[in-house]
N, C-alpha and C positions, 0 to 999 in steps of 0.2 A: 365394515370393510370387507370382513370375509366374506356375505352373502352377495356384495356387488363385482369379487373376483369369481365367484363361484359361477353368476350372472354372465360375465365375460369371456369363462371359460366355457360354458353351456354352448355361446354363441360361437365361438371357434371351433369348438367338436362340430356343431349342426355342419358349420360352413365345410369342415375335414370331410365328414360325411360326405354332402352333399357333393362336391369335389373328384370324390373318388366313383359317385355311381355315374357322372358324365364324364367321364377320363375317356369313354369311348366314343363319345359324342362329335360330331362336328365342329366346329369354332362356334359358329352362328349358336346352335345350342348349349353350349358352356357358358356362351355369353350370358345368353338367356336367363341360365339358369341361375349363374350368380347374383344379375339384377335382382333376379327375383326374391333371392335370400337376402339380399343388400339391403332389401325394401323391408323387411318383417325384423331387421334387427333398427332398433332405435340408437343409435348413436349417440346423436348429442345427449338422451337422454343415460346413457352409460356412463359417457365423459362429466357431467354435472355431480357426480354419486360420488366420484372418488376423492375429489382432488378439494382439500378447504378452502376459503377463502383468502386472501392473503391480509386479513386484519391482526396485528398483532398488536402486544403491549407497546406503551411507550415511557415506561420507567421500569427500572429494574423491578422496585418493589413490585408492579404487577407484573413482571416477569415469575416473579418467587425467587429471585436471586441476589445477593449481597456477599461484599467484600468482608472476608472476616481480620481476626485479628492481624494474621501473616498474609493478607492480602491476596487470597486467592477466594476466586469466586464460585458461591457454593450453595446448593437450592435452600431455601430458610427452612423448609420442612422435613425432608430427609436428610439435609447436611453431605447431601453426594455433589461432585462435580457436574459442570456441564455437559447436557448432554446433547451431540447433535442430532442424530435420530430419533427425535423426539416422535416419530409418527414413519414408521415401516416403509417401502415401497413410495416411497414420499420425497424422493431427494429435492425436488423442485421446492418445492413447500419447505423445508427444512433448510435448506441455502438461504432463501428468504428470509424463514425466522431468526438463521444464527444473523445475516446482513443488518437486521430490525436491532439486535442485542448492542451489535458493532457501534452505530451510531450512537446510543444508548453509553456506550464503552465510552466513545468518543468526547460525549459532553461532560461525561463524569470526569475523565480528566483533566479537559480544561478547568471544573470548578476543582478541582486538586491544586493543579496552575497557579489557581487564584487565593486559595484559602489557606494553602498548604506552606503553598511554594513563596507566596509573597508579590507574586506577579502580576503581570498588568497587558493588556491587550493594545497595542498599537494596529492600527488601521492601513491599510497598500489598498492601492496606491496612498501616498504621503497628502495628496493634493486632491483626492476624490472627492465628486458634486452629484446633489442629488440623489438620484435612482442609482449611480453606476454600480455596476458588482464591485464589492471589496474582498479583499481578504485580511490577515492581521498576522503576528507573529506575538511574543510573549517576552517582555522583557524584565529582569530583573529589574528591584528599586535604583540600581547604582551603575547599570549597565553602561549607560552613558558617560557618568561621570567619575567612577573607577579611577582613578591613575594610573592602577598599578597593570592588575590582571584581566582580562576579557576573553571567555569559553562561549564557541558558538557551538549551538549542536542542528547538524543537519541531517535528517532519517533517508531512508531508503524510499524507492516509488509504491506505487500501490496507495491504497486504503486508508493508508493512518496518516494523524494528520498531529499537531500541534503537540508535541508533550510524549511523543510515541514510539516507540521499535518497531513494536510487530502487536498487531493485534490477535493473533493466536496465542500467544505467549500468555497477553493477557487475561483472555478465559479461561484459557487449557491450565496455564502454570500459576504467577501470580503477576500485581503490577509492580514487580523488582525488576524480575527481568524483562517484561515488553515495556515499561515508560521509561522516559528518560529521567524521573525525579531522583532515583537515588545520586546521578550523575548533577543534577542540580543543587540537589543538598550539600554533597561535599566539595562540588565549586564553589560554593555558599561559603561555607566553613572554612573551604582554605581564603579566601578573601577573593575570590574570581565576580565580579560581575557575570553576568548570563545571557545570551542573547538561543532563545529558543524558535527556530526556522518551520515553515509551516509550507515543504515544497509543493507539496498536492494537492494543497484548493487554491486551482487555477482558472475555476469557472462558475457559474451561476448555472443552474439547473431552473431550468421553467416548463410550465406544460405547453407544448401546444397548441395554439391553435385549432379547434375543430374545423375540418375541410369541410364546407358543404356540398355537398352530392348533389349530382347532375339530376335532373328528375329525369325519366326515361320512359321515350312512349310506349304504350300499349304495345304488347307480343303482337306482335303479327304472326298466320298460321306462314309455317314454313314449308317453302316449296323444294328444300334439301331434297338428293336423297336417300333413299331410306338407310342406306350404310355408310355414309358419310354423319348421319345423325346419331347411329347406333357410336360409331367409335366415339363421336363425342362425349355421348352420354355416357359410357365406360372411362372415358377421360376422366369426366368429371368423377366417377364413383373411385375411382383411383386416388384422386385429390383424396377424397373425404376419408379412406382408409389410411391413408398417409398424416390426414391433420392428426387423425386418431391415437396414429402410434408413436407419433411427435407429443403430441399432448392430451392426453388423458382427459381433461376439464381445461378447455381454451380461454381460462381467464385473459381476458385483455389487458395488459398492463397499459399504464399513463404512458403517450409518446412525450419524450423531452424532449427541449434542444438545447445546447449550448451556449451561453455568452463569454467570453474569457475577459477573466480578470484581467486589466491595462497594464503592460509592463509584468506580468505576472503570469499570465498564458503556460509555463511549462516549467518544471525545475529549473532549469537552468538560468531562464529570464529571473523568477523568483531569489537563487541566490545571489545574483548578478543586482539585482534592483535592493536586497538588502546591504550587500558591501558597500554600497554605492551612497543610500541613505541615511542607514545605520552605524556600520564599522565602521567605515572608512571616517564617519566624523565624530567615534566614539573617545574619549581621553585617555583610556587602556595607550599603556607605551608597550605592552606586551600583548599580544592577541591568541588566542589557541584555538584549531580547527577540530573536532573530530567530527568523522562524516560516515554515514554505515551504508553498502552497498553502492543504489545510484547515486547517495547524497554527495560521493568521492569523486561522482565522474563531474555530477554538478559543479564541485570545488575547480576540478582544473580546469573545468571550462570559463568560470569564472578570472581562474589564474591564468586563461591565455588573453584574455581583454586585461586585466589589470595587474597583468609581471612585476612590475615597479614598485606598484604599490604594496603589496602581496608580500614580497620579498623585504622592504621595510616594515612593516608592521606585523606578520606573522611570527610569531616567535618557535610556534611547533604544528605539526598536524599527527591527529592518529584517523589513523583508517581502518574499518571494520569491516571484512568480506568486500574489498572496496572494487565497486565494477569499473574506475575508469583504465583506460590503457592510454599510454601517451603515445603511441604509434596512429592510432588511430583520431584520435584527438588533436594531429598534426601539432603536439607542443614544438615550442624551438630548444636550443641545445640549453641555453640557460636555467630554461623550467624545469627541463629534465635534471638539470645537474643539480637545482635547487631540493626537485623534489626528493632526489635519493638524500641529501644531506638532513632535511627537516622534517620528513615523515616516516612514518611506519604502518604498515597495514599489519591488523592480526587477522589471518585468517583462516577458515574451518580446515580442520585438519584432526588426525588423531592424536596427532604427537603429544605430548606434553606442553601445558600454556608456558608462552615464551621463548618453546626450540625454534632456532631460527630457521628458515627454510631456502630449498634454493629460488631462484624463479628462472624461468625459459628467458624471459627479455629484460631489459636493463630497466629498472624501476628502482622505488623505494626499496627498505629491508623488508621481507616480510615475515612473520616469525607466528608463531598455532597459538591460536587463539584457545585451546584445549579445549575443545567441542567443532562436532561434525553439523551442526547445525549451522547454518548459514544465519539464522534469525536469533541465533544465542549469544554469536559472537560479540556483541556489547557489552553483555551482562558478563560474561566470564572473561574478559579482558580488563573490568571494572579496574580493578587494581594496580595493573602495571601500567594500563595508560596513565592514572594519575602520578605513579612512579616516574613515566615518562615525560611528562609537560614536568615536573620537578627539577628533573638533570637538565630539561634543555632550558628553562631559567636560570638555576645557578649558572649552567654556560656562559649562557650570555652577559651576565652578571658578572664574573671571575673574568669573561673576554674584556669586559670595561671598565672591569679595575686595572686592570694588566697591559691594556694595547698601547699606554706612550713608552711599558717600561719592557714591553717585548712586545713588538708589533708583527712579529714577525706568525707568533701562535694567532691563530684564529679558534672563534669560539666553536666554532664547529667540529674543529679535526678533535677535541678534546671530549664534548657530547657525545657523538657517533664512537670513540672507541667503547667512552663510558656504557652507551648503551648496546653495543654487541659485545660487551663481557657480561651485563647482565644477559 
Protein backbone atom coordinates (compact mmCIF):
# COMPACT_ATOMS: atom_id res chain seq x y z
CA UNK A 1 0.00 0.00 0.00
CA UNK A 2 2.72 2.29 0.85
CA UNK A 3 4.85 1.79 -2.34
CA UNK A 4 1.56 2.40 -4.55
CA UNK A 5 0.76 5.89 -2.34
CA UNK A 6 4.39 6.84 -2.75
CA UNK A 7 3.61 5.95 -6.68
CA UNK A 8 0.68 8.35 -6.58
CA UNK A 9 2.35 10.83 -4.92
CA UNK A 10 5.55 10.79 -7.32
CA UNK A 11 2.86 11.46 -9.93
CA UNK A 12 1.33 14.47 -8.39
CA UNK A 13 4.74 16.24 -7.59
CA UNK A 14 5.76 15.46 -11.52
CA UNK A 15 2.22 16.89 -12.46
CA UNK A 16 2.99 20.28 -9.46
CA UNK A 17 6.23 20.51 -11.19
CA UNK A 18 5.33 20.36 -14.48
CA UNK A 19 2.52 23.03 -13.72
CA UNK A 20 4.52 25.56 -12.26
CA UNK A 21 7.31 25.77 -15.32
CA UNK A 22 4.05 26.57 -17.92
CA UNK A 23 2.33 28.95 -15.35
CA UNK A 24 3.95 31.34 -17.94
CA UNK A 25 2.82 29.70 -20.87
CA UNK A 26 -0.14 30.40 -23.19
CA UNK A 27 -3.36 28.37 -22.69
CA UNK A 28 -2.78 26.40 -26.03
CA UNK A 29 0.70 25.36 -24.25
CA UNK A 30 -0.56 24.33 -20.80
CA UNK A 31 -2.84 22.43 -22.54
CA UNK A 32 -0.33 20.87 -24.22
CA UNK A 33 1.68 20.21 -21.68
CA UNK A 34 -0.61 18.66 -19.34
CA UNK A 35 -1.91 15.99 -22.06
CA UNK A 36 1.30 15.32 -22.44
CA UNK A 37 1.86 14.30 -18.70
CA UNK A 38 -1.63 12.81 -18.61
CA UNK A 39 -0.33 10.32 -21.18
CA UNK A 40 2.92 9.03 -19.29
CA UNK A 41 0.95 8.60 -16.01
CA UNK A 42 -1.06 5.18 -16.05
CA UNK A 43 -4.22 5.58 -14.30
CA UNK A 44 -6.21 2.78 -14.42
CA UNK A 45 -3.25 0.94 -13.79
CA UNK A 46 -2.79 3.17 -10.34
CA UNK A 47 -6.50 2.68 -9.47
CA UNK A 48 -6.26 -1.33 -9.85
CA UNK A 49 -3.14 -1.33 -6.92
CA UNK A 50 -5.11 0.14 -4.19
CA UNK A 51 -8.43 -0.56 -3.62
CA UNK A 52 -9.24 -4.82 -2.81
CA UNK A 53 -11.66 -6.65 -4.12
CA UNK A 54 -14.92 -6.53 -2.52
CA UNK A 55 -15.08 -10.59 -1.75
CA UNK A 56 -15.66 -11.11 1.63
CA UNK A 57 -16.50 -14.01 4.20
CA UNK A 58 -19.89 -15.30 4.39
CA UNK A 59 -20.03 -16.57 8.07
CA UNK A 60 -18.82 -15.35 10.97
CA UNK A 61 -16.55 -18.20 11.62
CA UNK A 62 -14.59 -17.16 8.41
CA UNK A 63 -14.93 -13.65 9.57
CA UNK A 64 -12.77 -14.83 12.78
CA UNK A 65 -15.56 -13.36 14.90
CA UNK A 66 -18.02 -15.00 17.57
CA UNK A 67 -20.61 -14.07 20.16
CA UNK A 68 -19.13 -14.78 23.44
CA UNK A 69 -20.47 -15.68 26.64
CA UNK A 70 -22.19 -11.94 27.38
CA UNK A 71 -22.91 -11.65 23.81
CA UNK A 72 -20.78 -9.31 22.60
CA UNK A 73 -18.74 -9.98 19.52
CA UNK A 74 -15.26 -10.48 19.58
CA UNK A 75 -12.20 -11.71 17.08
CA UNK A 76 -11.56 -15.57 18.09
CA UNK A 77 -7.89 -14.84 18.11
CA UNK A 78 -7.08 -11.90 19.85
CA UNK A 79 -10.29 -11.66 21.74
CA UNK A 80 -10.52 -7.59 20.70
CA UNK A 81 -13.65 -5.95 19.55
CA UNK A 82 -14.72 -5.18 16.04
CA UNK A 83 -12.90 -3.39 14.16
CA UNK A 84 -13.96 -1.10 11.38
CA UNK A 85 -10.92 0.04 9.78
CA UNK A 86 -9.69 -2.95 9.11
CA UNK A 87 -7.47 -1.70 6.09
CA UNK A 88 -6.23 2.33 6.32
CA UNK A 89 -7.37 4.89 3.70
CA UNK A 90 -9.89 2.25 2.62
CA UNK A 91 -13.19 3.61 3.89
CA UNK A 92 -15.03 2.35 0.70
CA UNK A 93 -13.79 -1.25 1.32
CA UNK A 94 -14.35 -1.11 4.87
CA UNK A 95 -18.28 0.11 4.65
CA UNK A 96 -18.47 -2.85 2.45
CA UNK A 97 -16.85 -5.40 4.82
CA UNK A 98 -18.70 -4.08 8.03
CA UNK A 99 -22.34 -4.18 5.34
CA UNK A 100 -20.99 -8.20 4.50
CA UNK A 101 -20.76 -8.76 8.59
CA UNK A 102 -24.36 -6.97 8.89
CA UNK A 103 -26.11 -9.44 6.82
CA UNK A 104 -24.10 -12.21 8.50
CA UNK A 105 -25.59 -10.27 11.83
CA UNK A 106 -28.75 -10.46 10.39
CA UNK A 107 -29.22 -14.33 9.81
CA UNK A 108 -27.67 -15.14 13.04
CA UNK A 109 -30.56 -13.65 14.71
CA UNK A 110 -33.12 -15.04 12.99
CA UNK A 111 -31.65 -18.57 13.91
CA UNK A 112 -31.70 -16.93 17.61
CA UNK A 113 -35.69 -16.40 16.69
CA UNK A 114 -35.91 -19.70 15.97
CA UNK A 115 -33.75 -21.71 18.38
CA UNK A 116 -33.74 -19.49 21.12
CA UNK A 117 -36.66 -17.73 21.24
CA UNK A 118 -39.11 -20.70 20.17
CA UNK A 119 -40.32 -19.01 17.10
CA UNK A 120 -41.49 -19.47 13.79
CA UNK A 121 -41.55 -17.52 10.49
CA UNK A 122 -44.89 -16.71 8.90
CA UNK A 123 -44.92 -15.76 5.24
CA UNK A 124 -46.53 -11.88 3.64
CA UNK A 125 -48.08 -11.59 1.75
CA UNK A 126 -50.67 -14.33 3.68
CA UNK A 127 -51.74 -15.50 0.11
CA UNK A 128 -48.39 -15.35 -2.06
CA UNK A 129 -47.99 -17.66 -5.37
CA UNK A 130 -45.29 -18.77 -6.97
CA UNK A 131 -42.02 -16.63 -7.81
CA UNK A 132 -43.74 -13.47 -6.05
CA UNK A 133 -41.32 -11.72 -3.44
CA UNK A 134 -42.24 -12.42 0.15
CA UNK A 135 -41.46 -11.39 3.13
CA UNK A 136 -42.34 -12.89 6.86
CA UNK A 137 -42.48 -11.85 10.40
CA UNK A 138 -41.79 -14.10 13.76
CA UNK A 139 -44.40 -15.33 15.71
CA UNK A 140 -44.43 -16.75 19.09
CA UNK A 141 -45.96 -20.64 19.62
CA UNK A 142 -49.27 -18.95 21.43
CA UNK A 143 -49.30 -15.68 19.60
CA UNK A 144 -52.39 -16.35 18.03
CA UNK A 145 -54.12 -18.08 20.58
CA UNK A 146 -53.12 -16.32 23.81
CA UNK A 147 -56.16 -15.14 25.57
CA UNK A 148 -54.82 -13.19 27.88
CA UNK A 149 -51.79 -11.00 26.66
CA UNK A 150 -50.21 -9.97 23.08
CA UNK A 151 -46.70 -7.70 22.68
CA UNK A 152 -45.98 -6.64 19.20
CA UNK A 153 -42.54 -5.27 18.66
CA UNK A 154 -42.08 -2.81 15.85
CA UNK A 155 -38.18 -1.47 15.18
CA UNK A 156 -37.12 1.67 13.70
CA UNK A 157 -36.09 2.17 9.52
CA UNK A 158 -32.90 1.41 8.21
CA UNK A 159 -31.02 -1.92 7.81
CA UNK A 160 -32.16 -4.23 10.62
CA UNK A 161 -34.69 -6.30 10.04
CA UNK A 162 -36.52 -9.22 11.97
CA UNK A 163 -35.52 -9.53 15.80
CA UNK A 164 -33.52 -6.10 15.79
CA UNK A 165 -32.77 -2.37 17.38
CA UNK A 166 -30.06 -1.29 15.82
CA UNK A 167 -27.37 -3.22 14.27
CA UNK A 168 -24.45 -1.18 15.63
CA UNK A 169 -25.46 -1.85 18.97
CA UNK A 170 -24.96 -5.27 18.02
CA UNK A 171 -21.28 -5.46 16.97
CA UNK A 172 -20.00 -2.42 18.79
CA UNK A 173 -21.98 -3.44 22.29
CA UNK A 174 -23.66 -6.72 22.73
CA UNK A 175 -26.95 -8.63 21.35
CA UNK A 176 -28.83 -7.26 24.79
CA UNK A 177 -29.10 -3.98 23.77
CA UNK A 178 -29.43 -4.07 19.68
CA UNK A 179 -32.20 -7.44 19.60
CA UNK A 180 -35.14 -7.33 20.56
CA UNK A 181 -34.84 -11.05 22.60
CA UNK A 182 -34.29 -9.89 25.86
CA UNK A 183 -37.71 -8.07 25.36
CA UNK A 184 -39.17 -11.36 24.03
CA UNK A 185 -37.92 -13.46 26.81
CA UNK A 186 -39.70 -11.58 29.45
CA UNK A 187 -42.83 -11.29 27.39
CA UNK A 188 -42.40 -15.03 27.34
CA UNK A 189 -42.15 -15.25 31.06
CA UNK A 190 -44.66 -12.83 32.06
CA UNK A 191 -47.27 -14.90 29.92
CA UNK A 192 -47.46 -12.22 26.64
CA UNK A 193 -47.67 -13.95 23.39
CA UNK A 194 -45.14 -12.17 20.69
CA UNK A 195 -45.74 -10.98 17.59
CA UNK A 196 -42.08 -9.89 16.16
CA UNK A 197 -42.58 -7.15 12.93
CA UNK A 198 -40.26 -7.16 10.13
CA UNK A 199 -40.82 -3.33 8.61
CA UNK A 200 -37.82 -3.13 6.14
CA UNK A 201 -38.01 -5.99 3.82
CA UNK A 202 -40.20 -4.48 1.62
CA UNK A 203 -38.57 -5.63 -1.53
CA UNK A 204 -36.62 -8.23 -3.71
CA UNK A 205 -33.31 -7.16 -4.87
CA UNK A 206 -32.29 -8.81 -8.38
CA UNK A 207 -29.55 -8.06 -10.79
CA UNK A 208 -30.12 -6.62 -13.84
CA UNK A 209 -30.50 -7.20 -16.75
CA UNK A 210 -27.17 -6.74 -19.05
CA UNK A 211 -28.06 -3.97 -21.64
CA UNK A 212 -26.68 -4.83 -24.96
CA UNK A 213 -24.54 -2.27 -26.53
CA UNK A 214 -25.07 -0.69 -29.80
CA UNK A 215 -22.21 -1.91 -31.97
CA UNK A 216 -20.66 1.37 -33.52
CA UNK A 217 -19.19 2.12 -36.90
CA UNK A 218 -15.92 2.55 -37.76
CA UNK A 219 -14.13 6.29 -36.52
CA UNK A 220 -14.29 8.09 -39.24
CA UNK A 221 -11.24 10.65 -39.69
CA UNK A 222 -12.74 13.97 -38.42
CA UNK A 223 -13.14 17.05 -40.16
CA UNK A 224 -13.56 19.15 -36.51
CA UNK A 225 -11.70 21.79 -35.94
CA UNK A 226 -8.52 21.70 -34.41
CA UNK A 227 -9.72 23.62 -31.21
CA UNK A 228 -13.02 22.39 -30.97
CA UNK A 229 -11.21 18.80 -30.87
CA UNK A 230 -8.47 19.88 -28.42
CA UNK A 231 -11.32 21.15 -25.75
CA UNK A 232 -12.77 17.89 -26.21
CA UNK A 233 -10.04 16.05 -25.66
CA UNK A 234 -9.25 18.05 -22.39
CA UNK A 235 -12.93 17.26 -21.61
CA UNK A 236 -12.42 14.00 -21.77
CA UNK A 237 -8.96 14.04 -19.57
CA UNK A 238 -10.87 15.90 -17.00
CA UNK A 239 -13.44 13.04 -16.74
CA UNK A 240 -10.80 10.64 -16.18
CA UNK A 241 -8.95 12.75 -13.31
CA UNK A 242 -12.27 13.18 -11.77
CA UNK A 243 -13.25 9.24 -12.02
CA UNK A 244 -9.66 8.97 -10.29
CA UNK A 245 -10.40 11.00 -7.40
CA UNK A 246 -13.99 9.61 -6.92
CA UNK A 247 -12.54 6.23 -7.01
CA UNK A 248 -9.38 4.90 -6.67
CA UNK A 249 -9.93 1.27 -8.26
CA UNK A 250 -13.45 1.55 -10.23
CA UNK A 251 -14.79 -1.80 -9.19
CA UNK A 252 -18.11 -1.99 -10.86
CA UNK A 253 -20.53 -3.08 -8.46
CA UNK A 254 -23.78 -5.51 -9.54
CA UNK A 255 -26.75 -3.00 -10.92
CA UNK A 256 -30.03 -3.96 -9.00
CA UNK A 257 -33.45 -3.29 -9.30
CA UNK A 258 -36.37 -3.35 -7.13
CA UNK A 259 -39.54 -5.58 -6.83
CA UNK A 260 -41.81 -4.65 -3.79
CA UNK A 261 -43.12 -6.95 -1.56
CA UNK A 262 -47.34 -6.88 -2.28
CA UNK A 263 -49.08 -5.05 0.39
CA UNK A 264 -45.81 -4.72 2.13
CA UNK A 265 -43.88 -1.97 -0.19
CA UNK A 266 -42.92 0.36 2.97
CA UNK A 267 -43.44 0.43 6.76
CA UNK A 268 -46.29 1.55 7.09
CA UNK A 269 -48.12 -0.82 4.46
CA UNK A 270 -46.16 -3.64 6.32
CA UNK A 271 -47.63 -2.61 9.99
CA UNK A 272 -50.99 -1.88 8.33
CA UNK A 273 -51.09 -5.49 6.52
CA UNK A 274 -49.86 -7.18 9.95
CA UNK A 275 -52.83 -5.55 12.19
CA UNK A 276 -54.92 -6.43 9.71
CA UNK A 277 -53.96 -10.27 9.22
CA UNK A 278 -52.44 -11.07 12.36
CA UNK A 279 -53.63 -8.87 15.49
CA UNK A 280 -56.49 -7.83 14.72
CA UNK A 281 -57.71 -11.75 14.35
CA UNK A 282 -55.30 -12.74 17.32
CA UNK A 283 -57.33 -13.96 20.68
CA UNK A 284 -55.16 -11.65 23.07
CA UNK A 285 -58.27 -9.47 24.90
CA UNK A 286 -55.26 -7.30 25.79
CA UNK A 287 -52.72 -6.24 23.06
CA UNK A 288 -49.38 -3.99 23.83
CA UNK A 289 -47.63 -1.75 21.21
CA UNK A 290 -44.01 -0.92 21.65
CA UNK A 291 -42.57 0.77 18.53
CA UNK A 292 -38.80 2.37 18.52
CA UNK A 293 -38.13 5.57 16.27
CA UNK A 294 -39.98 5.11 12.74
CA UNK A 295 -41.64 1.87 14.00
CA UNK A 296 -43.97 4.91 16.18
CA UNK A 297 -44.71 6.93 13.20
CA UNK A 298 -45.62 3.49 11.45
CA UNK A 299 -48.18 2.63 14.61
CA UNK A 300 -50.28 5.90 14.04
CA UNK A 301 -50.50 5.66 10.78
CA UNK A 302 -51.73 2.47 10.98
CA UNK A 303 -53.91 4.00 14.03
CA UNK A 304 -55.39 6.48 11.56
CA UNK A 305 -56.89 3.64 9.15
CA UNK A 306 -58.04 1.50 11.93
CA UNK A 307 -59.06 4.15 15.25
CA UNK A 308 -61.94 1.76 16.20
CA UNK A 309 -60.23 -1.01 16.19
CA UNK A 310 -56.89 0.19 17.86
CA UNK A 311 -58.72 1.68 20.61
CA UNK A 312 -60.76 -1.57 21.48
CA UNK A 313 -58.12 -3.88 21.44
CA UNK A 314 -54.97 -1.94 22.48
CA UNK A 315 -54.47 -2.01 25.91
CA UNK A 316 -50.98 0.27 26.07
CA UNK A 317 -48.39 1.54 23.75
CA UNK A 318 -44.63 2.46 24.75
CA UNK A 319 -42.72 4.51 22.44
CA UNK A 320 -38.92 4.73 22.06
CA UNK A 321 -37.14 7.90 20.55
CA UNK A 322 -40.66 7.80 18.76
CA UNK A 323 -40.50 9.76 15.19
CA UNK A 324 -44.22 10.20 14.72
CA UNK A 325 -45.93 13.61 15.20
CA UNK A 326 -49.74 13.75 15.12
CA UNK A 327 -49.85 17.28 13.56
CA UNK A 328 -48.29 16.12 10.66
CA UNK A 329 -49.73 12.70 10.46
CA UNK A 330 -53.15 14.71 10.15
CA UNK A 331 -54.62 12.43 13.30
CA UNK A 332 -58.26 13.39 14.38
CA UNK A 333 -59.00 14.74 17.93
CA UNK A 334 -59.88 11.35 19.15
CA UNK A 335 -56.45 9.56 18.35
CA UNK A 336 -54.80 12.34 19.74
CA UNK A 337 -56.74 12.12 22.92
CA UNK A 338 -56.45 8.37 22.98
CA UNK A 339 -52.92 8.72 22.33
CA UNK A 340 -51.96 10.93 25.37
CA UNK A 341 -54.15 8.69 27.62
CA UNK A 342 -52.36 5.16 26.41
CA UNK A 343 -48.87 5.88 25.49
CA UNK A 344 -45.65 7.01 26.58
CA UNK A 345 -42.57 7.68 24.51
CA UNK A 346 -39.09 7.34 26.44
CA UNK A 347 -36.94 9.40 24.96
CA UNK A 348 -32.94 10.32 24.53
CA UNK A 349 -32.27 12.78 27.01
CA UNK A 350 -29.68 13.23 29.86
CA UNK A 351 -32.05 13.46 32.58
CA UNK A 352 -32.43 10.43 34.66
CA UNK A 353 -34.47 7.27 33.30
CA UNK A 354 -38.11 8.06 33.87
CA UNK A 355 -37.82 12.12 34.60
CA UNK A 356 -40.85 13.15 32.90
CA UNK A 357 -40.19 15.72 30.26
CA UNK A 358 -41.99 18.60 28.81
CA UNK A 359 -42.93 18.56 25.14
CA UNK A 360 -43.39 21.77 22.74
CA UNK A 361 -46.84 20.02 21.20
CA UNK A 362 -49.67 18.20 22.72
CA UNK A 363 -48.78 14.32 22.57
CA UNK A 364 -48.25 11.41 24.67
CA UNK A 365 -46.08 11.75 28.24
CA UNK A 366 -42.74 11.76 27.34
CA UNK A 367 -40.36 10.90 30.04
CA UNK A 368 -35.68 10.08 29.51
CA UNK A 369 -35.26 7.34 28.64
CA UNK A 370 -31.67 7.82 30.64
CA UNK A 371 -29.34 7.65 27.54
CA UNK A 372 -28.48 10.25 24.98
CA UNK A 373 -28.39 7.77 22.50
CA UNK A 374 -31.20 7.47 20.24
CA UNK A 375 -30.45 3.54 19.38
CA UNK A 376 -30.14 2.76 23.13
CA UNK A 377 -33.27 3.99 24.16
CA UNK A 378 -34.99 0.30 24.15
CA UNK A 379 -32.41 -1.28 26.05
CA UNK A 380 -32.39 1.13 28.87
CA UNK A 381 -35.99 1.71 29.12
CA UNK A 382 -36.17 -2.18 29.36
CA UNK A 383 -37.64 -2.14 32.66
CA UNK A 384 -40.11 0.60 33.27
CA UNK A 385 -41.76 -0.27 30.00
CA UNK A 386 -42.54 -3.70 31.36
CA UNK A 387 -43.57 -1.68 34.70
CA UNK A 388 -45.75 0.12 32.35
CA UNK A 389 -47.77 -2.39 30.28
CA UNK A 390 -48.32 -3.83 34.10
CA UNK A 391 -50.13 -0.67 35.61
CA UNK A 392 -51.95 -0.23 32.48
CA UNK A 393 -53.49 -4.03 32.77
CA UNK A 394 -54.36 -4.05 36.41
CA UNK A 395 -56.21 -0.67 35.11
CA UNK A 396 -57.97 -2.05 32.99
CA UNK A 397 -58.67 -4.91 34.97
CA UNK A 398 -59.61 -2.90 38.40
CA UNK A 399 -61.80 -0.48 35.59
CA UNK A 400 -63.83 -4.01 35.04
CA UNK A 401 -64.13 -5.08 38.18
CA UNK A 402 -65.58 -1.67 39.24
CA UNK A 403 -67.47 0.03 36.17
CA UNK A 404 -71.34 -1.40 37.23
CA UNK A 405 -70.40 -0.39 40.97
CA UNK A 406 -68.74 3.18 40.06
CA UNK A 407 -69.13 3.88 36.53
CA UNK A 408 -68.40 6.95 36.79
CA UNK A 409 -64.07 6.16 37.33
CA UNK A 410 -62.56 5.28 34.14
CA UNK A 411 -59.67 2.99 33.91
CA UNK A 412 -57.54 5.42 32.52
CA UNK A 413 -57.87 8.57 34.79
CA UNK A 414 -56.59 5.97 37.42
CA UNK A 415 -53.34 4.52 35.09
CA UNK A 416 -52.12 7.92 33.87
CA UNK A 417 -52.00 9.47 37.52
CA UNK A 418 -50.50 6.00 38.62
CA UNK A 419 -48.01 6.39 36.00
CA UNK A 420 -46.79 10.11 36.36
CA UNK A 421 -46.10 9.51 40.04
CA UNK A 422 -43.92 6.98 39.00
Amino acid sequence: MLSHLCAATSALYILWITMAHVAGQDDRERTTALKDLLSRIDLDELMKKDEPPFNFPQTLEEFEYAFNEYGQLRHTKTGEPFVFNAREDLHRWNQKRYEALGEIITEYVYELLEKECNMTKAILPVDAEGDEPTSFIYLSPDALSNPSKLLVLIQGSGVVRAGQWARRLIINQDLNSGTQIPFIRRAMEEGFGVVVLNPNLNYLEVEKAPKSSPSHPPAEVSDEPAEKRERKDEQEGKKKREFYEKYRNPQKETETERIPIRENSSSEDHVLYVWDHFVSRAAAKNVFIMAHSYGGLSFVEMMNQREVQVKNRVCAVAFTDSAHNLWLQETTKGTQDWIFQYCSNWVSSPEPLDTPLDSMLPDCPKVSAGTERHELTSWTSFDSIFRFFAEALKAREDEEAEENSNPVTTRRSSFRNKHQDL
